[in-house]
C-alpha positions as CSV (number, residue, x, y, z in Angstrom):
1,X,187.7,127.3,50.3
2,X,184.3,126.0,51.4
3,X,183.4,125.2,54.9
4,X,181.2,121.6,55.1
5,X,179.5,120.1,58.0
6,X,182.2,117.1,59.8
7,X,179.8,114.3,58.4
8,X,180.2,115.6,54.7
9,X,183.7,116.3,55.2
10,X,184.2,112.5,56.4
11,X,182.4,111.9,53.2
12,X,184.7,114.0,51.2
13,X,187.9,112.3,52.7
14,X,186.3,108.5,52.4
15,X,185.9,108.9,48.9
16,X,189.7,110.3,48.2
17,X,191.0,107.5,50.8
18,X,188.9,105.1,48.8
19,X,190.8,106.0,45.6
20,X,187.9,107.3,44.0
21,X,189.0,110.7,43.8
22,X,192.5,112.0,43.6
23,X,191.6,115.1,46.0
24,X,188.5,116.7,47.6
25,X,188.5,119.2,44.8
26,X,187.4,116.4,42.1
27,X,185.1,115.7,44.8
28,X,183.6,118.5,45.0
29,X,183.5,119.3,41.2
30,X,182.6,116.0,40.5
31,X,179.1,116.4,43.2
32,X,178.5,119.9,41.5
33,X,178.5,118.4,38.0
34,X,175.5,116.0,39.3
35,X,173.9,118.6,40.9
36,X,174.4,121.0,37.9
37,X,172.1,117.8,35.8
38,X,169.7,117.2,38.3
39,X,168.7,121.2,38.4
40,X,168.6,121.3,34.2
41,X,166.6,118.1,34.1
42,X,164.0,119.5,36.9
43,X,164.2,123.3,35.0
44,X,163.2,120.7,31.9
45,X,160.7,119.0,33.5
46,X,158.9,122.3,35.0
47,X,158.8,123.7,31.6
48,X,157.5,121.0,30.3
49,X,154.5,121.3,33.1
50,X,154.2,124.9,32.6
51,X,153.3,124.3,28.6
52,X,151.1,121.4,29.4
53,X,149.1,123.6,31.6
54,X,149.3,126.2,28.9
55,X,147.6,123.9,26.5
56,X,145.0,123.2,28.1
57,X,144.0,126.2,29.4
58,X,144.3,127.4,25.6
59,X,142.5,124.1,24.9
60,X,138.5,125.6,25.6
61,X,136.3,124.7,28.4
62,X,136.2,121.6,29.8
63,X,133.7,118.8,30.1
64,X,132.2,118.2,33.4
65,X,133.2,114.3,34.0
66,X,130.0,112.7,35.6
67,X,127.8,114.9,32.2
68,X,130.3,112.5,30.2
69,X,130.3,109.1,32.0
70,X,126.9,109.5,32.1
71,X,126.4,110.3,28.1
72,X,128.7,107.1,27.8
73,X,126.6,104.4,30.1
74,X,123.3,105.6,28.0
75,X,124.9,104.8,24.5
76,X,126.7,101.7,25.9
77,X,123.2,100.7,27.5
78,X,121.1,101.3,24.5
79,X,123.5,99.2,22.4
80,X,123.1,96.7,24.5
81,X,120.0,96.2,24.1
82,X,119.7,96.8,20.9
């Protein structure tokens, strides 16, 4: 027996009236399966993250950005003019 707020329970009892559903059970069961997908995609998702960060920490120092931009405009200027 769960306990829902009136709104979700005139949710619950829309969706059987509608046909939907046969019962507010399958409701239910049906709104944990979708909640039980969402939670192992983002668990996926934050893993995935996690690793990313690790490589990159494992991947050395990094490069300061304006040291490399700047490295690029020289060698793109002294093509150009040469």
């Amino acid at each position: 027996s769960v306990e829902l707020p009136a709104r979700m329970a005139d949710t619950v009892r829309a969706a059987v009236a509608s046909g939907d559903y046969a019962d507010a059970g399958e409701v239910v069961r049906d709104a944990l399966r979708d909640w039980s997908a969402k939670r192992r995609v983002a668990t996926a998702e934050l893993e995935e993250l996690r690793q990313l960060i690790r490589e990159g920490d494992e991947s050395g120092p990094g490069i300061d950005a304006e040291l490399v931009f700047a490295r690029l405009r020289a060698k793109y200027a002294a093509m150009a003019e040469g």
